[in-house]
C-alpha positions as a Markdown table, in Angstrom:
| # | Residue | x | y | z |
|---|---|---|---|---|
| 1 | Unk | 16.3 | 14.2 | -10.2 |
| 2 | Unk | 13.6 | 15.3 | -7.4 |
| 3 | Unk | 13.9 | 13.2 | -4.2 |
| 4 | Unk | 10.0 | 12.8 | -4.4 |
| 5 | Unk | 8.5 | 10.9 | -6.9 |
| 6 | Unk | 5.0 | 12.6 | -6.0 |
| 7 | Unk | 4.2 | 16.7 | -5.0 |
| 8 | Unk | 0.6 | 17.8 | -4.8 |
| 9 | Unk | -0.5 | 21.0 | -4.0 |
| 10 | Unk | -4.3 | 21.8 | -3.5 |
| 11 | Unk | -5.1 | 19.2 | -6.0 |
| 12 | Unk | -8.6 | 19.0 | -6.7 |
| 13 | Unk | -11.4 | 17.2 | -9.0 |
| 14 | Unk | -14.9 | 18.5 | -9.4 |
| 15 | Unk | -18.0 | 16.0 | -11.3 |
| 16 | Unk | -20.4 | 18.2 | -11.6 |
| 17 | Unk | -21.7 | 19.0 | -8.1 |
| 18 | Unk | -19.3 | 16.4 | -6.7 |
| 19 | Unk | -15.8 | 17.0 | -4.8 |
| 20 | Unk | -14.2 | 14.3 | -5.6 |
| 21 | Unk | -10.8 | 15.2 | -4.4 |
| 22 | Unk | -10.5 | 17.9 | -2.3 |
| 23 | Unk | -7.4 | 20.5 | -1.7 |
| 24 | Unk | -5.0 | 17.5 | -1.4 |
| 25 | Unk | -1.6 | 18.4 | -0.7 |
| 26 | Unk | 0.6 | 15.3 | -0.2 |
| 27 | Unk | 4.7 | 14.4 | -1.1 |
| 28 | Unk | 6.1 | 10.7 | -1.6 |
| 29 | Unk | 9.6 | 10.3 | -1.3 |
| 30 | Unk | 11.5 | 8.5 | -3.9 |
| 31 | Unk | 11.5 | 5.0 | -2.4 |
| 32 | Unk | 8.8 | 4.1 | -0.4 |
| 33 | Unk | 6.0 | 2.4 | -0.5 |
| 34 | Unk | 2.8 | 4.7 | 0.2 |
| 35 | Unk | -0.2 | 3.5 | 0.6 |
| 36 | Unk | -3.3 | 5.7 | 0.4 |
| 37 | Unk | -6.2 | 4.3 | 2.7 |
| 38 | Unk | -9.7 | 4.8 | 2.5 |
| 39 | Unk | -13.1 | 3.4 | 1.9 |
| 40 | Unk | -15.2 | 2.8 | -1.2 |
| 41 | Unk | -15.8 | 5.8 | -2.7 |
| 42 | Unk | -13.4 | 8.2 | -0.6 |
| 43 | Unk | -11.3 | 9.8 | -4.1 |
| 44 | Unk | -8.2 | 7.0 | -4.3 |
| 45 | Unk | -8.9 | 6.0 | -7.9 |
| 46 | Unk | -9.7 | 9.5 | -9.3 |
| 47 | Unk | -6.3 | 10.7 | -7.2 |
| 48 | Unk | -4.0 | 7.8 | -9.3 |
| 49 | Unk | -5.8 | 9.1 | -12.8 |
| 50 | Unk | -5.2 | 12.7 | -11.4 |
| 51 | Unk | -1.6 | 11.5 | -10.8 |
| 52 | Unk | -1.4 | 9.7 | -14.3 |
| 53 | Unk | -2.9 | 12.8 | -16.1 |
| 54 | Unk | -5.7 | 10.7 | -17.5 |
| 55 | Unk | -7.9 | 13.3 | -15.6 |
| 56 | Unk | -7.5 | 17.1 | -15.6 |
| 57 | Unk | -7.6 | 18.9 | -12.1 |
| 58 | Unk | -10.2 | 21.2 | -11.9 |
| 59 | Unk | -8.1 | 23.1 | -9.2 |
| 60 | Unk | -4.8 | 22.8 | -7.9 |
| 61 | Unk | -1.0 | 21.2 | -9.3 |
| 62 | Unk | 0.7 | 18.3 | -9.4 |
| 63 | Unk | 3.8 | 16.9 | -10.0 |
| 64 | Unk | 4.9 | 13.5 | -10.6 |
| 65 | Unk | 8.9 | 12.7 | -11.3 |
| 66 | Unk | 9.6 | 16.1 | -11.9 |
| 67 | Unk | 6.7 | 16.4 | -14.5 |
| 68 | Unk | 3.9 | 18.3 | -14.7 |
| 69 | Unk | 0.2 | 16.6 | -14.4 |
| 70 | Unk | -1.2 | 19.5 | -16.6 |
| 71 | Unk | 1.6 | 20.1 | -19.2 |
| 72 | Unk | 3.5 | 16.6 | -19.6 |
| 73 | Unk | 1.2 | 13.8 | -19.0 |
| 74 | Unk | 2.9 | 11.9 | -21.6 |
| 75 | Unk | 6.2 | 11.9 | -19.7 |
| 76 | Unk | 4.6 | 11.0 | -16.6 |
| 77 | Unk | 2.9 | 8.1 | -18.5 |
| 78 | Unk | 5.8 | 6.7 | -20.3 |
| 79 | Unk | 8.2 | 6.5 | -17.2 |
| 80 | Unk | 5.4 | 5.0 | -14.1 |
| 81 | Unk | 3.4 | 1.5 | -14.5 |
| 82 | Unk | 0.0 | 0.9 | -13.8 |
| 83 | Unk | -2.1 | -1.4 | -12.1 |
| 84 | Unk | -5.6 | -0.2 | -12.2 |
| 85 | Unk | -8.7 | -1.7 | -12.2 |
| 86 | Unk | -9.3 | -3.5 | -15.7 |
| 87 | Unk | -6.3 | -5.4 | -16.9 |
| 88 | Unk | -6.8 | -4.5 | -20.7 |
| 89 | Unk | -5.4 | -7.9 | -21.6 |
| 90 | Unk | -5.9 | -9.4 | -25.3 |
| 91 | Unk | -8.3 | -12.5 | -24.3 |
| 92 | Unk | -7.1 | -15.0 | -27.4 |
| 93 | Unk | -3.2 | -14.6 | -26.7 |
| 94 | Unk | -1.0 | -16.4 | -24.7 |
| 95 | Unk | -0.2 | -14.9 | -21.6 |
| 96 | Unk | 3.7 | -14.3 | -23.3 |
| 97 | Unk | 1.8 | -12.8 | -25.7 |
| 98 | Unk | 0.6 | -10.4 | -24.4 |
| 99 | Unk | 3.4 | -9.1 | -22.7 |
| 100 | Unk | 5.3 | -9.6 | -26.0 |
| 101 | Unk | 2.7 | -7.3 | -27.3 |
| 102 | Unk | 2.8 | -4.6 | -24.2 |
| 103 | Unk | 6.9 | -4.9 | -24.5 |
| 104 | Unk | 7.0 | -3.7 | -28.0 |
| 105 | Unk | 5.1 | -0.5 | -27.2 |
| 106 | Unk | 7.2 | 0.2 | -24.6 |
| 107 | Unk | 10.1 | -0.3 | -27.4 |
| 108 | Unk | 12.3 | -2.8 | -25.6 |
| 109 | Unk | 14.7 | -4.4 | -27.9 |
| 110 | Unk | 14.0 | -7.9 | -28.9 |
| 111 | Unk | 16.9 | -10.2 | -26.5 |
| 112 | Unk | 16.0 | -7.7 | -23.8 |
| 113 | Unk | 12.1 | -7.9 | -24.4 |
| 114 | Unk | 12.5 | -11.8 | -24.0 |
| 115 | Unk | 14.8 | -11.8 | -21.1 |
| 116 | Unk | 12.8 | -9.0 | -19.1 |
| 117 | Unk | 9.3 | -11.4 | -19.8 |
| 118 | Unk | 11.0 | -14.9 | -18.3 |
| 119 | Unk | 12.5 | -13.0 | -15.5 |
| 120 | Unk | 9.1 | -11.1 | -14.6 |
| 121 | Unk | 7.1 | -14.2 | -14.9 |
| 122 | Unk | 9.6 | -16.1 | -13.1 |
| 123 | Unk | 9.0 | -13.5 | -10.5 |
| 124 | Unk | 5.1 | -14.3 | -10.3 |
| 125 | Unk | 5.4 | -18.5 | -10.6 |
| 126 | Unk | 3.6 | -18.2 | -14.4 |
| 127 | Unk | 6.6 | -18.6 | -16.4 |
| 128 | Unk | 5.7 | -22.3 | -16.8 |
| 129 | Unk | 2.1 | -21.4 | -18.1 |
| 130 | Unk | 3.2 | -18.8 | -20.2 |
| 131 | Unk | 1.5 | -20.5 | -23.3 |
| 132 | Unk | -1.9 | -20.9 | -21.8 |
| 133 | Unk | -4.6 | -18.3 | -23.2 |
| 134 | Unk | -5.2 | -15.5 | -20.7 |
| 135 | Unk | -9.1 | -15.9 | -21.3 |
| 136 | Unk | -8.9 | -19.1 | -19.4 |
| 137 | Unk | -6.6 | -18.0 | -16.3 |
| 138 | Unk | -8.6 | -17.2 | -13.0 |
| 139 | Unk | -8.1 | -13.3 | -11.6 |
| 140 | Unk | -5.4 | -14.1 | -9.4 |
| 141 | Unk | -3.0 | -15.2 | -12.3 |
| 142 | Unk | -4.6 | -11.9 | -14.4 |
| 143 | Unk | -3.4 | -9.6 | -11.7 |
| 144 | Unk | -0.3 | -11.3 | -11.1 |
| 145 | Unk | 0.6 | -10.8 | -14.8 |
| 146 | Unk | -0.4 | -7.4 | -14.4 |
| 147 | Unk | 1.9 | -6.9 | -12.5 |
| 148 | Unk | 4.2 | -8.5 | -14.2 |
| 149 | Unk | 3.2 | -6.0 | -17.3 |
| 150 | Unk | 3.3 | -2.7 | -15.4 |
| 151 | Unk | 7.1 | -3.7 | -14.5 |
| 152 | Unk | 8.2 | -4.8 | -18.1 |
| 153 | Unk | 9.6 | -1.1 | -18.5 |
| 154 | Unk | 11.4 | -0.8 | -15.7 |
| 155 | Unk | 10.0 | 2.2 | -14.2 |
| 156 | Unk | 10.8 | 3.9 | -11.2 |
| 157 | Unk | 7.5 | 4.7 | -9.9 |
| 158 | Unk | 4.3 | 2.5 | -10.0 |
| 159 | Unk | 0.7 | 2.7 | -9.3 |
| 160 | Unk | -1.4 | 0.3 | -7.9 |
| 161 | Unk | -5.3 | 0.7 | -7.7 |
| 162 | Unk | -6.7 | -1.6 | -5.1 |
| 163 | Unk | -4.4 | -4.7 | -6.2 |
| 164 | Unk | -6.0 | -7.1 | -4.4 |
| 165 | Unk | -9.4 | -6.3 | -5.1 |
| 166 | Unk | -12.2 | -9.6 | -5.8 |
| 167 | Unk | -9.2 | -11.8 | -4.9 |
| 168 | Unk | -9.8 | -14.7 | -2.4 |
| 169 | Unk | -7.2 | -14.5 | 0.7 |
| 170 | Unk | -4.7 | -17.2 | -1.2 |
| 171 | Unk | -4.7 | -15.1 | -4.0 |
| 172 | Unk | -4.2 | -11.8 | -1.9 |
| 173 | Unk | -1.7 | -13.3 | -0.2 |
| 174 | Unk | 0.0 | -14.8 | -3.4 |
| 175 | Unk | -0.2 | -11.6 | -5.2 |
| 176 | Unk | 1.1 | -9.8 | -1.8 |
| 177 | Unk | 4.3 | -11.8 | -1.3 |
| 178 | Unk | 5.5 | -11.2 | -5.5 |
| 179 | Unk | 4.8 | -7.9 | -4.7 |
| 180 | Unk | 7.1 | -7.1 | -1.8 |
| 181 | Unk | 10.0 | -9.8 | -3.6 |
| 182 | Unk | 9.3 | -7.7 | -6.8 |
| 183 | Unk | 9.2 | -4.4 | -5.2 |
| 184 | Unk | 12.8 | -4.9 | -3.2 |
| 185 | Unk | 14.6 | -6.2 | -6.6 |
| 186 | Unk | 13.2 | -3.9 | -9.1 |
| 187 | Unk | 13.7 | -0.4 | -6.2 |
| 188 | Unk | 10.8 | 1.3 | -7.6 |
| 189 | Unk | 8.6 | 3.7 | -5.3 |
| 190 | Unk | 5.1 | 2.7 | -4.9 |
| 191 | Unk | 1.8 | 4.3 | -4.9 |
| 192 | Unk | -1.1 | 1.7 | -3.5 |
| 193 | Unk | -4.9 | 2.2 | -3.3 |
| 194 | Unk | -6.3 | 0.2 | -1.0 |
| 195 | Unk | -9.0 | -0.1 | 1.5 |
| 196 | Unk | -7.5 | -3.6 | 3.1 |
| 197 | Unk | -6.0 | -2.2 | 6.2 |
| 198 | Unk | -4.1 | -5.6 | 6.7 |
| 199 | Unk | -2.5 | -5.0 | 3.5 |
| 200 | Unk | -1.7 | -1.8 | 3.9 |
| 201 | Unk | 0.4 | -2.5 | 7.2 |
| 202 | Unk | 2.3 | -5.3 | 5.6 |
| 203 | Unk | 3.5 | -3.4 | 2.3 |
| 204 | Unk | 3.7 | 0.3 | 3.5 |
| 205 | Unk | 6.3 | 2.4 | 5.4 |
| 206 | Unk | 4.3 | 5.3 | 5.1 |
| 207 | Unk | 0.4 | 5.6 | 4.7 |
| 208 | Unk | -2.5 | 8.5 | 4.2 |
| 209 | Unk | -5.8 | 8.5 | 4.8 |
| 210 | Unk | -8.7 | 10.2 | 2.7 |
| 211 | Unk | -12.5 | 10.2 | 3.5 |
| 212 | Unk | -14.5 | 12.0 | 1.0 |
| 213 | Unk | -12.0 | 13.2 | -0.8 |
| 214 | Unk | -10.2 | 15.0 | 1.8 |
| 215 | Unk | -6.4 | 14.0 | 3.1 |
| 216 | Unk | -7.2 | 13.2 | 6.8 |
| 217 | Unk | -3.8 | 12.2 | 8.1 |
| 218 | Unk | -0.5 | 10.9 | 6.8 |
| 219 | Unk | 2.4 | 9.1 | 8.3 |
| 220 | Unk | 3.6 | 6.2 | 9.1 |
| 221 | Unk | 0.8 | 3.3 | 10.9 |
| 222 | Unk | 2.6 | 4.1 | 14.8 |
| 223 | Unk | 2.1 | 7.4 | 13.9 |
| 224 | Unk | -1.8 | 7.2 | 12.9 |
| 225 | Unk | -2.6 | 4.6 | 15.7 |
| 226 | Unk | -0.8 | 7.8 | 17.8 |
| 227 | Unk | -3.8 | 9.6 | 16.1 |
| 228 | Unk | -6.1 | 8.0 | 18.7 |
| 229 | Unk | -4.3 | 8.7 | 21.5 |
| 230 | Unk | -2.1 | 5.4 | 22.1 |
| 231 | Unk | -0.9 | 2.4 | 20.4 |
| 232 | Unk | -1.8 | -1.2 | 22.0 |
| 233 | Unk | -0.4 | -4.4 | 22.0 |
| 234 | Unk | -1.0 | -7.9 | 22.9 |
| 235 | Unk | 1.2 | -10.0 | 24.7 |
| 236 | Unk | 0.5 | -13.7 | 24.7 |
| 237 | Unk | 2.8 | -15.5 | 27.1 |
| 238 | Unk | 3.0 | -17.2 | 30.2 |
| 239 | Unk | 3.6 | -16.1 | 34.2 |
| 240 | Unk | 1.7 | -12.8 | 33.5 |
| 241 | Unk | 0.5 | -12.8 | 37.2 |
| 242 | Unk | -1.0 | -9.7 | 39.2 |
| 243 | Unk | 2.4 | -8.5 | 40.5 |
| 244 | Unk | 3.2 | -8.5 | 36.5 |
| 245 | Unk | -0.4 | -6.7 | 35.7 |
| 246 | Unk | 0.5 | -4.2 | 38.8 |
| 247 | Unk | 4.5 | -3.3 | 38.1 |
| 248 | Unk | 2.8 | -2.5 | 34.5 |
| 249 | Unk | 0.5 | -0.1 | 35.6 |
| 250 | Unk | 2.9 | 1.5 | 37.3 |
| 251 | Unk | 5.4 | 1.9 | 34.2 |
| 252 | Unk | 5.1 | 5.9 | 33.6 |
| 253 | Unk | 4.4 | 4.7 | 29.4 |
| 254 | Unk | 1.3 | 2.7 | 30.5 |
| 255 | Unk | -2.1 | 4.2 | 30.4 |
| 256 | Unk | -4.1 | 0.9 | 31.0 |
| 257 | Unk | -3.4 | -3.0 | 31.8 |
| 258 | Unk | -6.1 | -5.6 | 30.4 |
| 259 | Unk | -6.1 | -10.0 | 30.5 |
| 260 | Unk | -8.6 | -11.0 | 28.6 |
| 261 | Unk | -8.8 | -14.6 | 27.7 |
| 262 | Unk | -5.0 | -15.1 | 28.9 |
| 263 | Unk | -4.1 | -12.3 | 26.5 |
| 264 | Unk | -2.7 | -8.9 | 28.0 |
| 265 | Unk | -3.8 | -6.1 | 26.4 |
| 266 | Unk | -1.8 | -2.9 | 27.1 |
| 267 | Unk | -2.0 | 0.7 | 25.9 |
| 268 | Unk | 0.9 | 2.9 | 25.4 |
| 269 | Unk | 1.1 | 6.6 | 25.6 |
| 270 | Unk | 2.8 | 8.4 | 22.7 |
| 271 | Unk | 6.8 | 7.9 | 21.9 |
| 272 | Unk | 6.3 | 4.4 | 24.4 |
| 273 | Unk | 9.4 | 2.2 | 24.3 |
| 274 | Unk | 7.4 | -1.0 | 23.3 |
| 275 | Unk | 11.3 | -3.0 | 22.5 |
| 276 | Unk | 12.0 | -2.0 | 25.7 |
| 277 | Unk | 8.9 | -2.8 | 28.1 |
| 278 | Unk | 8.9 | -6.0 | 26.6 |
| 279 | Unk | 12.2 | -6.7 | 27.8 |
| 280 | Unk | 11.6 | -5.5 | 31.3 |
| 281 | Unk | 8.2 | -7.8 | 31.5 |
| 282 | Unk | 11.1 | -10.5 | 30.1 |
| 283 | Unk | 13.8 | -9.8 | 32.7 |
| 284 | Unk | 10.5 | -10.1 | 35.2 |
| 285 | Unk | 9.8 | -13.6 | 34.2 |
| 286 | Unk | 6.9 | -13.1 | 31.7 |
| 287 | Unk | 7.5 | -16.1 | 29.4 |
| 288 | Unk | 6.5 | -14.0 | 25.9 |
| 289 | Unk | 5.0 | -16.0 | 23.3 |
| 290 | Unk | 3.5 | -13.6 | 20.7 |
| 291 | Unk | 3.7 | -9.8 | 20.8 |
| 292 | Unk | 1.6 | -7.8 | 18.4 |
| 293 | Unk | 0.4 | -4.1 | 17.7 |
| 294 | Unk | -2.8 | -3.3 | 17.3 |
| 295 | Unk | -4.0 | -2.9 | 13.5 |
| 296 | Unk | -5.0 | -0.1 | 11.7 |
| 297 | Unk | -8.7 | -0.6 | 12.2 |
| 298 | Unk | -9.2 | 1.9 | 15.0 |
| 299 | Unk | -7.3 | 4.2 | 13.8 |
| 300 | Unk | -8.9 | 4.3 | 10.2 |
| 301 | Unk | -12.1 | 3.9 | 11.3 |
| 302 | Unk | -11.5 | 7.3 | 13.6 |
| 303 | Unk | -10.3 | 9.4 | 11.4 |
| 304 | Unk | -13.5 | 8.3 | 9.1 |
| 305 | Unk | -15.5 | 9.3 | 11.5 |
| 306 | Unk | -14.7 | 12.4 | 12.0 |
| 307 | Unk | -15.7 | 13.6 | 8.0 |
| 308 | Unk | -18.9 | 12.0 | 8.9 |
């Protein structure tokens, strides 16, 4: 068995006159959770249908579990799950139903088909409205028993296209929290399209970034905020005098000391100790509150830019 789940090499997708991925070269290690940033537009959907071998590169390889994109799509196929865009769900059936139905073409035997629904639904808090018709549920509960379906299999690797996508922020968050319980108890390596940059801290150990279909950067989110030239946090706290602001600036990891609006801003060079300064501002008298790293936004927003 490879120890990555996902090996591109120069993968490419032409429609037409459009580039729609563009030489990407990218590995996922069994395990992880990846997420793969960018905006509207940027190639993350055509990359999962590359991955899937629903679309044929027009240059380049891939491999995905070992199997080829080209040669054995239907391996690659019948061992990942899915979460893409439209749910496919059977409108008139009950929301067992339908799994009942998606669990039979996978060819799970009968007690464990039954079994593996109740625990999956159990999972995502619809086990109790299992009889309702799916037709009436909002697109919170659809996605959550989407996910819910693209686990019935048990497969090790599994694709998510912009999850959260036209959900309200209960819903997100809803959706967010059965993922990561789901995702530790079922061990599966992720693959996660998204453009939400909030989400994408919260769920992902590593992340890449593409921008018209070209891989910008990958690592993991210190490593991109690196990208920029320093990572900041904010301290919220009390006692953060001018003898605190000064003994800062003169920490050799500092590159700049703000307070704004009783919130200290500070900006790290790269490899920065941030456990460790906070401890010193501690053993200084800073009463620390709230410490937090800056988000993603900069970062992603940078690296944009610069296929602008």
């Amino acid at each position: 068995m490879t120890d990555l789940a996902i090996h591109t090499e120069n993968l490419t997708r032409d429609f037409g006159t459009v580039r729609a991925v563009d030489s990407l070269s990218l590995e996922v290690p069994v395990g992880t959770v990846f997420g793969f940033l960018g905006p509207n537009g940027a190639g993350k959907t055509t990359t999962i249908r590359l991955l899937l071998g629903l679309l044929e590169p027009t240059n380049g390889q891939a491999k995905v579990l070992g199997f080829d994109v080209r040669t054995q799509a239907s391996e690659i196929r019948s061992r990942a799950g899915a979460l893409l865009e439209y749910d496919g769900f059977y409108e008139r059936l009950s929301a067992e139903d339908n799994l009942e139905f998606y669990a039979r073409i996978w060819h799970l035997p009968s007690i464990e088909r039954q079994a593996r629904i109740k625990e999956l639904m159990t999972h995502v808090d619809l086990w109790n409205r299992r009889k309702e018709i799916v037709k009436t549920w909002s697109r919170g509960m659809r996605r959550k028993l989407a996910l819910a379906r693209a686990l019935l299999h048990r497969p090790p690797l599994l694709f998510l296209d912009e999850p959260t996508a036209g959900l309200d922020p209960i819903a997100s968050a809803a959706l967010r929290e059965d993922l990561a319980t789901m995702v530790a108890s079922e061990g599966v390596t992720i693959f996660l399209t998204t453009h939400n940059l909030a989400e994408a801290e919260k769920l992902c150990g590593e992340v890449g970034v593409i921008a018209k279909g070209k891989l910008m950067a990958v690592g993991t989110p210190d490593e991109l905020r690196m990208r920029t030239g320093r990572l900041r946090i904010e301290v919220i706290g009390r006692g953060i005098s001018e003898k605190i602001l000064a003994f800062l600036r003169a920490r050799e990891e500092v590159d700049a000391v703000y307070l704004q609006n009783g919130r200290l801003l500070i900006e790290l060079r790269e490899k920065a100790d941030v456990a460790q300064l906070v401890s010193l501002m501690v053993s200084t008298g800073v009463e620390i509150e709230e410490v937090h790293k800056a988000g993603l936004e900069e970062t992603f927003l940078t690296l944009v830019e610069e296929e602008k």
